[in-house]
ZAKOLZA-645859 format. One record per residue (C-alpha): x, y, z. Coordinates in steps of 0.02 Angstrom, whole numbers. Layout:
N
<<X; Y; Z>>;
...
END
This chain:
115
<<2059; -3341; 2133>>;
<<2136; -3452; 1992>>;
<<2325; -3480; 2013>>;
<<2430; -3550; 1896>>;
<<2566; -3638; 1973>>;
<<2722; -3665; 1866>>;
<<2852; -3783; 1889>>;
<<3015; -3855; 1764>>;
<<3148; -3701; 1752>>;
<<3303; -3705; 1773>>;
<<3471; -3698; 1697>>;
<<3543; -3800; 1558>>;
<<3680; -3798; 1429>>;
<<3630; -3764; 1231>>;
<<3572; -3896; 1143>>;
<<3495; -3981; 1270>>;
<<3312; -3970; 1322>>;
<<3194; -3937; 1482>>;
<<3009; -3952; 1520>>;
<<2899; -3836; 1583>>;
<<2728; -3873; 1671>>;
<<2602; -3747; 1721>>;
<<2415; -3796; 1828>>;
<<2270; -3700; 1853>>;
<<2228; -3726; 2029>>;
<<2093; -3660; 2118>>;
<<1947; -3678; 1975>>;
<<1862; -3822; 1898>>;
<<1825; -3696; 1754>>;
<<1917; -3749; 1578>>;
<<2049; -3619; 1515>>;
<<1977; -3574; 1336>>;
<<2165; -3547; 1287>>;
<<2331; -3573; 1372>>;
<<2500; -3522; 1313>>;
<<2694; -3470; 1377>>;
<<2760; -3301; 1364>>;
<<2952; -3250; 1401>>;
<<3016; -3085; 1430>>;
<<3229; -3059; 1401>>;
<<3300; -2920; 1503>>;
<<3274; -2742; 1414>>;
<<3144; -2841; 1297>>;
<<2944; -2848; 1256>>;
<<2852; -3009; 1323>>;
<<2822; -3122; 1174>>;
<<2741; -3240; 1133>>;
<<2788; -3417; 1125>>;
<<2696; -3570; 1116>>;
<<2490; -3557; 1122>>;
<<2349; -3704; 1140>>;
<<2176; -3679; 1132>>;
<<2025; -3803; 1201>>;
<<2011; -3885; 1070>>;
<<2197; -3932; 1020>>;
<<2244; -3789; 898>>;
<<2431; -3712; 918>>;
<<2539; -3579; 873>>;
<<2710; -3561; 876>>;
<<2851; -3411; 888>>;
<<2937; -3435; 730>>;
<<3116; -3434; 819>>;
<<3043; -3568; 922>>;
<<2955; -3672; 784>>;
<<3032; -3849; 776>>;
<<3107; -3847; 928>>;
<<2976; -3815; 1059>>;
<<2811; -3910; 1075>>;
<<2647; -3870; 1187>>;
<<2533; -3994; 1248>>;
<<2382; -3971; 1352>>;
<<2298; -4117; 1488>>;
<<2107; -4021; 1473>>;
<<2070; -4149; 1624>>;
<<2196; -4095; 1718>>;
<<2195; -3910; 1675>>;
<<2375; -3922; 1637>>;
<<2493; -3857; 1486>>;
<<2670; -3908; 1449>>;
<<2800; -3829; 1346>>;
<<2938; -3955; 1290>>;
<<3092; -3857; 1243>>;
<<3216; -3969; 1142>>;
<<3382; -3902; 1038>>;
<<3382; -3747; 1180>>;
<<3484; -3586; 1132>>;
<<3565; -3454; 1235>>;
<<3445; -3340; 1154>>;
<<3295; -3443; 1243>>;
<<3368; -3379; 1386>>;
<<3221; -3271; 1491>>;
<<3117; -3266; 1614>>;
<<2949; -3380; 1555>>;
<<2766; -3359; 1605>>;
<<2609; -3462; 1597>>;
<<2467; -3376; 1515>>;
<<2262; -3431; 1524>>;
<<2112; -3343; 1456>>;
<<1946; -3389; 1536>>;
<<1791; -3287; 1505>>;
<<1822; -3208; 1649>>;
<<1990; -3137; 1590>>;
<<2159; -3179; 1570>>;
<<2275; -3254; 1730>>;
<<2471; -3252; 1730>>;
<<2603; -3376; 1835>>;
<<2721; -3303; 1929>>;
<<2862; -3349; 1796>>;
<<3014; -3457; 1788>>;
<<3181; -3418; 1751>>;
<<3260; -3512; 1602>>;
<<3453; -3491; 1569>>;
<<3523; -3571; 1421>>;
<<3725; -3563; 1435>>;
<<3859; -3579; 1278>>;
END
């Protein structure tokens, strides 16, 4: 029932920077965590960015300094702001939020980083 619409992909050339968004629609239930995932080509989903209720984050380490997350709890909203972008950030990128319920995915984004 909960979608997560995602919205900010796109391409851009290294070293410059984009912005993802990502709203829960469809609930007026509070995510108890929301994140972004990416998944390269031939590659594992990771991990990337991760924000909890009540403000705590995580970070990919090859992402650390670089990316930020942010979460509107009013809104239901997270954001991902990707600055200093590499051609390794390149991949396809996907909302993540846990409710008690279980976990709900976005449909993904495509992010292409060129040299």
């Amino acid at each position: 029932q909960v979608q997560l619409v995602e919205s900010g992909g796109g391409l851009v050339q290294a070293g410059g920077s984009l912005r993802l968004s990502c709203a829960a629609r469809g609930t007026i239930f509070r995510a108890n965590a929301m994140g972004w995932y990416r998944q390269a080509p031939g590659k594992q989903r990771e991990l990337v960015a991760r924000i909890t209720s009540g403000g705590s984050t995580n970070y990919a380490d090859s992402v650390k300094g670089r990316f930020t997350i942010s979460r509107d709890n009013a809104k239901n909203t997270v954001y991902l702001q990707m600055n200093s972008l590499r051609p390794e950030d390149t991949a396809v990128y996907y909302c993540n939020a846990d409710y008690t319920s279980g976990s709900r995915w976005g449909q993904g984004t495509q992010v292409t980083v060129s040299s």
